[in-house]
C-alpha positions in Angstrom: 0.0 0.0 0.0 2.9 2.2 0.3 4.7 1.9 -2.3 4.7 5.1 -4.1 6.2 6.7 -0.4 9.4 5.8 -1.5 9.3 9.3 -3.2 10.0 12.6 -1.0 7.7 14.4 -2.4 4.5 11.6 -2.1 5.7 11.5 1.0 5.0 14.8 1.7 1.8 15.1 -0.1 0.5 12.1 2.0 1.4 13.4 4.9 -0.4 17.0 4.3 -3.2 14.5 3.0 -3.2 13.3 6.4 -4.2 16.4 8.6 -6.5 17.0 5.7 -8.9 14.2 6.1 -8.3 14.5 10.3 -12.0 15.7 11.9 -12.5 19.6 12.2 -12.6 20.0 15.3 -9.1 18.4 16.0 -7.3 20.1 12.4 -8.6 23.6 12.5 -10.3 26.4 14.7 -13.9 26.7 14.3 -16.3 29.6 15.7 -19.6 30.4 15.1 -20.3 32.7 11.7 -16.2 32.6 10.9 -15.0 30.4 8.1 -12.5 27.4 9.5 -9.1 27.7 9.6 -6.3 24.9 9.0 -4.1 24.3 11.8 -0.7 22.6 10.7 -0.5 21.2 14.2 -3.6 18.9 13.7 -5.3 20.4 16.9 -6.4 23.9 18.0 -4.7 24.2 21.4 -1.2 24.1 19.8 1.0 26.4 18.5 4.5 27.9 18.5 5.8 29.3 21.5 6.1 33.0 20.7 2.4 33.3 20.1 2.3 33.7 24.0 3.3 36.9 23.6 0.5 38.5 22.2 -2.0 36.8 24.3 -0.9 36.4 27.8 -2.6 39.4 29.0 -5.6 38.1 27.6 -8.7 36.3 29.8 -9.5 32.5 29.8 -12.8 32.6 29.6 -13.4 35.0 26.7 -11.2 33.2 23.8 -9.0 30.5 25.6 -6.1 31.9 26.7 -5.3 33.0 30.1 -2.2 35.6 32.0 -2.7 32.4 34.6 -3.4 28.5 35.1 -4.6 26.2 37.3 -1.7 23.8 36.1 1.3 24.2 33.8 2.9 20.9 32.8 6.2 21.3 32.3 7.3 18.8 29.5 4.5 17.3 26.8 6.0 14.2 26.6 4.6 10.5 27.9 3.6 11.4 31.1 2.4 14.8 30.8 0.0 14.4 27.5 -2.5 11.9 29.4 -1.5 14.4 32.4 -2.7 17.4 30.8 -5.5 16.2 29.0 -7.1 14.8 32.2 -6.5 17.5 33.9 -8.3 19.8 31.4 -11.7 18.4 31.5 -12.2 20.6 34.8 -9.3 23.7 34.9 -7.0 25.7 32.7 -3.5 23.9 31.9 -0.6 25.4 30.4 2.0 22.3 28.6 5.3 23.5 27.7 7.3 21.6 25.4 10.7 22.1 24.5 10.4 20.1 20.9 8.0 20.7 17.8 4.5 18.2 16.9 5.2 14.7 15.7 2.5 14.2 13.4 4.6 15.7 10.7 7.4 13.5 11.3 8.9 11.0 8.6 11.4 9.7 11.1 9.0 9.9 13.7 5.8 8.2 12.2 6.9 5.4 10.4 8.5 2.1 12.1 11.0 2.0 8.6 12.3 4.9 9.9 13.2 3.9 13.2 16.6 3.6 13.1 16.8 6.8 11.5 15.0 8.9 13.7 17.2 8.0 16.8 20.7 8.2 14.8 19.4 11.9 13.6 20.9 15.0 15.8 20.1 17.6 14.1 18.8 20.8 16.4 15.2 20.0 15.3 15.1 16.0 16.2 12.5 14.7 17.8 15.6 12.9 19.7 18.5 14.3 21.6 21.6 12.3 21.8 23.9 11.8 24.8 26.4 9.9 26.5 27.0 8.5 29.7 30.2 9.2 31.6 30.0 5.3 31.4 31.0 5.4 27.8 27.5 4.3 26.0 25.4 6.3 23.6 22.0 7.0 25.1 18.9 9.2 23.7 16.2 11.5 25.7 13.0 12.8 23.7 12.3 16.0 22.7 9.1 16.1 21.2 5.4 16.8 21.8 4.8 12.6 23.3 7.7 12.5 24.6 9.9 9.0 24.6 6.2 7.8 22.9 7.8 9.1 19.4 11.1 7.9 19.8 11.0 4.1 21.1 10.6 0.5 20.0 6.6 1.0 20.4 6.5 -2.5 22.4 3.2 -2.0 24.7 2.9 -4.1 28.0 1.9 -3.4 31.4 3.8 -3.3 34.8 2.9 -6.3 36.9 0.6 -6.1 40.0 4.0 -6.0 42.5 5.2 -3.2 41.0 1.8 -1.3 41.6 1.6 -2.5 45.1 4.9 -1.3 45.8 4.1 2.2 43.8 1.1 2.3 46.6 -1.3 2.9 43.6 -4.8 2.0 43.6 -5.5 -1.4 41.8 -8.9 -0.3 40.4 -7.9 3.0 39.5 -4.6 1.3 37.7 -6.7 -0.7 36.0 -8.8 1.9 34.7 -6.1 4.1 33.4 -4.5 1.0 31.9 -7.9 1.0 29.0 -7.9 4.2 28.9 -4.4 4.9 27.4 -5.0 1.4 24.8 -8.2 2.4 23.7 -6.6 5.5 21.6 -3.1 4.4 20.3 -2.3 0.5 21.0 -2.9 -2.2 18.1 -2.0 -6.2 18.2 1.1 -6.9 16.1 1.4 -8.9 12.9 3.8 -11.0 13.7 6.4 -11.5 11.0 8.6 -14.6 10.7 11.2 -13.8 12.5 9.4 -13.0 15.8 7.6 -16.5 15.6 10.8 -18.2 15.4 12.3 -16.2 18.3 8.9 -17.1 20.1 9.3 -20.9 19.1 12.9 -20.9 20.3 12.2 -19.2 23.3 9.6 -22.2 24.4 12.1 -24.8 23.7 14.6 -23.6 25.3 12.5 -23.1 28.8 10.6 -20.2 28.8 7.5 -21.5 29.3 4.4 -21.2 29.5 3.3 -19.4 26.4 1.1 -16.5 27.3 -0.6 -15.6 24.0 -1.5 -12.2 22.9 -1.4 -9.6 26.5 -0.8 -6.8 27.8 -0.2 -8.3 31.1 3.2 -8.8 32.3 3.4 -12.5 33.1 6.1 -14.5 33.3 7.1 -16.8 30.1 6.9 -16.0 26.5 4.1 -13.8 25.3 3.0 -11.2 22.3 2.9 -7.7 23.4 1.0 -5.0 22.2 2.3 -2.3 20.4 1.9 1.8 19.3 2.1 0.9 15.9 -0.9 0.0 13.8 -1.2 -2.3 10.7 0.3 0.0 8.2 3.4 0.7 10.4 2.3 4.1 11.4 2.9 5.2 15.2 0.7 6.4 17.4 2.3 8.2 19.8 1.5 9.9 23.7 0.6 13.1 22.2 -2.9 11.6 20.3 -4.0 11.1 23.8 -4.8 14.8 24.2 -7.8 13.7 21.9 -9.1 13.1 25.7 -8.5 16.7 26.3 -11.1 19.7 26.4 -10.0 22.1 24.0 -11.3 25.4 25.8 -9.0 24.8 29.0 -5.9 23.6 27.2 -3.2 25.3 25.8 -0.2 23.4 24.2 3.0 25.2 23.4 5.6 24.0 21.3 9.2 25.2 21.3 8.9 26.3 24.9 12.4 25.6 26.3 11.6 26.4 30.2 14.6 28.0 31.4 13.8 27.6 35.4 10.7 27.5 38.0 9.9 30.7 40.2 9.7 30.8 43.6 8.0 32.9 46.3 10.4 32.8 49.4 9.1 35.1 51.8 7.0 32.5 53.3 7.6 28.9 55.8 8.3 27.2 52.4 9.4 28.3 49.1 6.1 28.5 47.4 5.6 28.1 42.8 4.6 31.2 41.0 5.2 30.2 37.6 8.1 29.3 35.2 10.2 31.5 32.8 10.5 29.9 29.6 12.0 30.4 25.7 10.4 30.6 22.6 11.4 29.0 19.1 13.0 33.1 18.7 15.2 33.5 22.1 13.0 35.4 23.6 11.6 34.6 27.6 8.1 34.7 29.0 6.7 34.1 32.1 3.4 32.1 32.6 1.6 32.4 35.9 0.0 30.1 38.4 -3.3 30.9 39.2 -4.0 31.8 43.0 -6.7 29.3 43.3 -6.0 26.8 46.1 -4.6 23.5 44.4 -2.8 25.0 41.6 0.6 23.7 40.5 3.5 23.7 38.1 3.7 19.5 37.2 7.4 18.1 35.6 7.1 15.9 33.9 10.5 15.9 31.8 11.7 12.7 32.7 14.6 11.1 34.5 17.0 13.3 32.5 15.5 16.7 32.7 13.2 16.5 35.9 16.0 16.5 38.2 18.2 19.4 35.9 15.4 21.4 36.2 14.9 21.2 40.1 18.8 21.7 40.3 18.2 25.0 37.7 15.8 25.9 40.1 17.4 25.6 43.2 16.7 22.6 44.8 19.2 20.3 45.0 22.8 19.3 46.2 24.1 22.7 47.9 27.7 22.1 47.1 26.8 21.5 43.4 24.3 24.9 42.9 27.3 26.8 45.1 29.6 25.8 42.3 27.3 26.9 39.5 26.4 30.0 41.3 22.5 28.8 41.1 20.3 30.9 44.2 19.6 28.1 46.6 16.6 27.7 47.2 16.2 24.4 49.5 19.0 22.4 50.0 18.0 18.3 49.0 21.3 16.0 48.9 18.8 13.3 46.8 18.4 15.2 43.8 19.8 13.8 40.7 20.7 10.4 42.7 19.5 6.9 42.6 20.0 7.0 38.7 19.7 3.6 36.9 19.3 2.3 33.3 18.5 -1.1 32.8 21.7 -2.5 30.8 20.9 -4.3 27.7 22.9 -6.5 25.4 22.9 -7.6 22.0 23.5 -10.9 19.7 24.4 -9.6 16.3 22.5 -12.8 14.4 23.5 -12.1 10.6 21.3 -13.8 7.9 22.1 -14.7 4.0 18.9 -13.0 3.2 17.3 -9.6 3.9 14.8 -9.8 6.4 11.7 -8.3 7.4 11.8 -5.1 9.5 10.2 -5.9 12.5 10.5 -4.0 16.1 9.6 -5.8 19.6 7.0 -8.0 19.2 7.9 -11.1 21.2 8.8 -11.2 24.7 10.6 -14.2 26.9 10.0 -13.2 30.9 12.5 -15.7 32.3 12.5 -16.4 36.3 15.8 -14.9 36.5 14.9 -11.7 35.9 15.8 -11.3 32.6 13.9 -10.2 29.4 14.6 -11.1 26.2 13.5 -9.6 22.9 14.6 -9.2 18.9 14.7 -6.2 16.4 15.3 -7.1 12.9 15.8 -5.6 9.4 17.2 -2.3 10.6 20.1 -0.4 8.9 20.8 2.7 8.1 19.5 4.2 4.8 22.1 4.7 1.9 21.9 8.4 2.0 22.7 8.6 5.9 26.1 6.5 5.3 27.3 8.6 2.6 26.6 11.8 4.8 28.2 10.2 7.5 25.2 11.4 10.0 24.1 10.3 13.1 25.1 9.1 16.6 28.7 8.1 15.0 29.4 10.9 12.8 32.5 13.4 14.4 30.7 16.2 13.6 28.3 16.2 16.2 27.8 17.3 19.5 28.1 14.8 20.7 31.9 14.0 20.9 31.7 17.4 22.8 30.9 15.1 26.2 33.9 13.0 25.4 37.1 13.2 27.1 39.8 14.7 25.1 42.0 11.3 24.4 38.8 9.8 22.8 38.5 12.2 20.2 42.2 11.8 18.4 41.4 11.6 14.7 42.2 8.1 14.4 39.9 7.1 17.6 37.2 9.0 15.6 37.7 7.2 12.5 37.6 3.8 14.0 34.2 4.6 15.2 33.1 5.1 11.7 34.5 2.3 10.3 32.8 0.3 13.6 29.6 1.8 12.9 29.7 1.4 8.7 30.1 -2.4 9.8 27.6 -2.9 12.5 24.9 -1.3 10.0 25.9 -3.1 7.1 25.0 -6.7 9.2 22.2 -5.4 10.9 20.7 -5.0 8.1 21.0 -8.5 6.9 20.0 -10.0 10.4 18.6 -9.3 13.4 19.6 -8.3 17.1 18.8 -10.9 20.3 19.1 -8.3 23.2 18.5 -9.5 26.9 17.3 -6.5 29.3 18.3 -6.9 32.7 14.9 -6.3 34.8 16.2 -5.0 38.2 19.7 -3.7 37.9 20.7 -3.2 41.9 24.0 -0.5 40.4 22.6 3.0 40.6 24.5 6.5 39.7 23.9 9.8 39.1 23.4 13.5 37.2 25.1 16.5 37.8 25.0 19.6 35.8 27.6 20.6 33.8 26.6 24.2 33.7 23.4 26.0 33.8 22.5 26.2 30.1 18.9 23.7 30.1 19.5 23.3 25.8 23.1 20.9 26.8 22.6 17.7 28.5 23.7 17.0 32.0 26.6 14.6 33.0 24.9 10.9 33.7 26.7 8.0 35.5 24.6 4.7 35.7 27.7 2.5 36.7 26.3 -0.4 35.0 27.0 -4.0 36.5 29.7 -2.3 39.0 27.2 -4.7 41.6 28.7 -8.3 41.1 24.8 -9.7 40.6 24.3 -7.5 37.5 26.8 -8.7 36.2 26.4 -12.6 36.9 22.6 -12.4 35.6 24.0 -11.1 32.6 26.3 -13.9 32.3 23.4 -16.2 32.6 21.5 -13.9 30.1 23.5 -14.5 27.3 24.2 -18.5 27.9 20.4 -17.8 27.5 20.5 -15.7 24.3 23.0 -18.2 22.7 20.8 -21.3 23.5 18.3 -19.2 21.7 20.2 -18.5 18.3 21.4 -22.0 18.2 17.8 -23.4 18.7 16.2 -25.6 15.5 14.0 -22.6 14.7 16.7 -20.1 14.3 19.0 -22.5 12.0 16.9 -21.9 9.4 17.6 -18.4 8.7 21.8 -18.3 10.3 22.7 -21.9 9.7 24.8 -21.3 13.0 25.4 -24.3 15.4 26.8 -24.1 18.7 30.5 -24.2 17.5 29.8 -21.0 15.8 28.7 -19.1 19.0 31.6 -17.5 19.9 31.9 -16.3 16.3 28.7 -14.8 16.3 30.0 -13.4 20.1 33.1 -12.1 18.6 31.1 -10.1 15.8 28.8 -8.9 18.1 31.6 -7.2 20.2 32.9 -5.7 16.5 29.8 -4.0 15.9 28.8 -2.8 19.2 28.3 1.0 19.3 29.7 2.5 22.3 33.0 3.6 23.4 34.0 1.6 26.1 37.3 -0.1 25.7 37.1 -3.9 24.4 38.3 -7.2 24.5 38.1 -8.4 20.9 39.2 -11.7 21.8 37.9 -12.5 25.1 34.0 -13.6 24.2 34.9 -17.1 25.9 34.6 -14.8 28.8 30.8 -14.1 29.6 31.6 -11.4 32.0 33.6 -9.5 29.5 31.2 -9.8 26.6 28.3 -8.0 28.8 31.1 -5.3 30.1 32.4 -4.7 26.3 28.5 -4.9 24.6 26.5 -3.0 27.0 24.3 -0.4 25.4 21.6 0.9 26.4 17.5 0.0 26.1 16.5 3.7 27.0 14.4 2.9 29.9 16.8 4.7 32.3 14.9 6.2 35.5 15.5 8.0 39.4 16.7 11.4 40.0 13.4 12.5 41.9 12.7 9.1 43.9 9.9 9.0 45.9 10.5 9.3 49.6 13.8 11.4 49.0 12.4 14.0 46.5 8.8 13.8 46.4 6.1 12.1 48.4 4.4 8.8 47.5 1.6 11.4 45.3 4.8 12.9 43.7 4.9 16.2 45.4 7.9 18.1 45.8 9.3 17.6 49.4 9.6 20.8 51.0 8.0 23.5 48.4 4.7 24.0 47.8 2.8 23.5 44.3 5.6 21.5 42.8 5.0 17.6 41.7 7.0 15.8 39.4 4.9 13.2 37.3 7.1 11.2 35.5 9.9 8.3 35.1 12.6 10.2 37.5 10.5 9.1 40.9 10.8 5.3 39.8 13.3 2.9 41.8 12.6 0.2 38.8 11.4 -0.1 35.6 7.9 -1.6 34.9 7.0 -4.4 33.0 9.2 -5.4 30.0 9.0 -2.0 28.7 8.2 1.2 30.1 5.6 3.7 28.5 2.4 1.9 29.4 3.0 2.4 32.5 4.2 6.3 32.4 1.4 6.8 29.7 -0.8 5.0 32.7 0.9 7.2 35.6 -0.2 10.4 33.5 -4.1 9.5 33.7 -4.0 7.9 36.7 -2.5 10.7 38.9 -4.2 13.7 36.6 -7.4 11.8 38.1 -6.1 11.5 41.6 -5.3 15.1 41.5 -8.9 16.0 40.1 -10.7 13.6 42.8 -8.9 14.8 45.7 -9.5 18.7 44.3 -13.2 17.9 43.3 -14.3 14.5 44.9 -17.4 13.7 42.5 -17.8 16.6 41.0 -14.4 15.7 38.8 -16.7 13.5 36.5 -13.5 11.0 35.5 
């Protein structure tokens, strides 16, 4: 069916065909006697950032747009889309979003494109690159849906111990869970590939099989996922569908620059937030007075707790050093960091094969997840321009010390990285995620400038049980590949698997020093291939920065909604859960403001 995409420009025109067809009252702005007008950001309550200029002085209730809010969400991304279009259906909310719409979006829209859109870092990317002081590439979101537009798209809940230890309420979990599936979550189509990994992963033990669920149970299942038949995403920002379009106000290209504080009183109380349009210039939006009303983050692990720290709250010594005003001292900000290590199989195959993302899912016993991506590499045109996460003429060798970016270090990661896309293309990755890593770090800023990323330490497997379930992982991983279902597409037997370990290392992107020929050694293999699965979280942990309903310990009208106050990451994958977490605490807030009269 789409065929004649292959072409730019029908790619372009579909896309504008698109927003075309989308219903009026989502694509354009409507009023009674006045003829409609397009909106390119397919609904009414977005637009640019510098448009706040000319109607911030301007009442709410007279043409929907207010000097002051009853909420302003500070990140649209997979938490605070469901956040802010709950919380609309009964007060004013104000999102800022640092990135532009992803409806638009080649690289963001399209599971071909996948690869693309993550090795693209550009200023206007829907994904911003960075690397850990730990030595491995990493990506953080900036786009209207957040993490939503930029991921696998694998959809599958958290399991009921994780929301008991959360404290949530089951019911209400269970209501938010529908609520966020009904809009953007399809069944897969399975493609070959993913049936053999799910055939291989039942006889080698992981057992039972589960079927088609969203549920996180243990054994080998089919997950859902935000892509639909045609390979289209659907991301966290389609949930503000939900929202009521006369109390929300969306802007995009809002870089917030720091929170305001009133601290005459007891405790440093939220005014509002000064932030930067798409031109340079600032603007302040204002809370409303109105008992109740709060500035939300919801910028995840990475930029929640950079933003408290911008604001003053944080580690003393550190906002001394950066000459930040403090404004209450808290040792825990930026702490507890983890990212759940992941490592690959490079599995090459004689024949191309089908692009396929997660689909399958092993959940072993021992606390490992295993899952395959296959048919990704980069497009002919991104090699020649040597552009992406490898390239050395991006920012991103800026966070790397000086003796890792001699010429000739630089041009062995591009020959590394020609290499590793070349195979993947022609094969598939086996990646095992460890569930519960027990090694945490931490962020720090490197200076007070919110646009450059902070420095992130997640120490992976520096705990010796990391690192031995890793070992067990891959023993895993390599009973997998070598399974009777696999050996039809690599005609690799178990002699081979050190081979197939040895290329592996070869075309693993990241720049930690390696051990070419060491992959008889388990322990070095997952310390020379660990990359990451971009479900990193803490920084804001419950208990040490906020309180179990995510308020910020200490201030007043200050929560943080998002990925940062997790100890763990739920289920297999993440966003369900954070998609869930934005409707289930934009209801909390609503009951506990309105008790019935909130009408969710």
């Amino acid at each position: 069916m789409f065929w004649f995409l292959q072409s730019p420009m029908a790619l372009k025109l579909f896309l504008f065909a698109l927003l075309l067809c989308l219903p009026s009252s989502l694509s354009s702005t409507a009023s009674k006697g006045k003829e409609q007008k397009f909106n390119p950001y397919r609904y009414t309550f977005i637009d640019k950032a510098s448009s706040f200029a000319s109607s911030s002085s301007s009442s709410f209730s007279s043409n929907g747009r207010d000097s002051s809010y009853d909420y302003i969400v500070i990140g649209g991304g997979t938490a605070g889309c469901p956040l802010a279009a709950t919380l609309s259906r009964n007060f004013s909310v104000l999102v800022l979003e640092r990135g532009g719409v992803p409806f638009t979006n080649a690289n963001v829209s399209f599971l071909r494109n996948f690869h693309i859109g993550l090795a693209d870092t550009s200023a206007s990317s829907a994904s911003q690159a960075f690397v850990s002081t730990d030595g491995v590439y990493n990506a953080r979101a900036r786009v209207l849906g957040g993490g939503s537009c930029i991921n696998a798209g694998f959809y599958s809940r958290a399991d009921a111990a994780f929301v008991k230890r959360a404290g949530w309420d089951p019911k209400l979990v269970k209501e938010s869970y529908p609520w966020v599936e009904r809009e953007i979550v399809h069944q897969p189509k399975l493609t070959l590939w993913q049936k053999a990994l799910r055939d291989s992963l039942l006889e080698v033990g992981v057992r039972p099989f589960n079927g088609f669920t969203y549920d996180h149970v243990s054994g080998t299942k089919i997950g859902g996922t935000i892509f639909d038949r045609f390979g289209r995403r659907h991301t966290a920002a389609e949930l503000l569908a939900y929202a009521n379009p006369q109390k929300l106000r969306v802007l995009i290209y809002a870089t917030v620059q720091k929170i305001v504080f009133d601290t005459s009183g007891a405790r440093p109380k939220v005014t509002g937030v000064i932030f930067k349009d798409e031109k340079g210039n600032q603007h302040q939006a204002l809370l409303s007075n109105r008992k109740g009303s709060e500035v939300i983050l919801s910028s995840g692990a990475i930029g929640s707790p950079q933003m408290l720290m911008l604001s003053g709250i944080g580690p003393k010594r550190e906002l001394q050093r950066l000459k930040i005003p403090l404004v209450l001292e808290n040792e825990h900000v930026g702490k507890g960091m983890a990212d759940n290590p992941m490592n690959t199989i490079l599995v090459p195959s004689k024949q191309p094969i089908e692009q396929s993302l997660i689909q399958t899912v092993g959940i072993t016993k021992m606390g490992v997840y295993v899952e395959a991506s296959t048919g990704f590499g980069q497009s002919p045109e991104s090699i020649h321009t040597r552009y992406g996460i490898m390239s050395d003429k991006n920012e991103l060798f800026s966070t790397i010390p000086a003796k890792q970016r001699r010429p000739e270090a630089t041009r062995g990661h591009i020959s590394r990285n020609k290499y590793q896309l070349h195979e993947a293309f022609n094969g598939s990755f086996i990646l095992e995620k460890l569930a519960y890593p027990i090694s945490r770090g931490h962020l720090s800023l490197v200076n007070t400038n919110v646009d450059d990323n902070p420095s992130v330490t997640f120490n992976y497997f520096s705990h010796p049980v990391d690192l031995q379930r890793c070992v067990e992982a891959i023993r895993l991983v390599s009973k997998v590949v070598t399974s009777k279902r696999f050996l039809n597409y690599t005609q690799c037997d178990k002699q081979n698997v050190h081979k197939m370990l040895s290329l592996s290392v070869k075309a693993n992107i990241n720049l930690r020093p390696k051990q070419v020929n060491d992959t008889r050694s388990m322990a070095q293999f997952c310390k020379d291939t660990v990359v990451t699965i971009w479900h990193y979280h803490g920084g804001c942990l419950v208990g040490k920065v906020v309180s179990p309903d995510r308020k910020v310990l200490g201030v007043n009208r200050l929560r943080v909604i998002d990925g940062s106050t997790f100890d763990e990451s739920p289920g297999t994958n993440p966003q369900a859960t954070v998609m869930m977490m934005g409707r289930y605490m934009g209801v909390k807030i609503l009951r506990e403001r309105l008790g019935n009269k909130a009408g969710v």
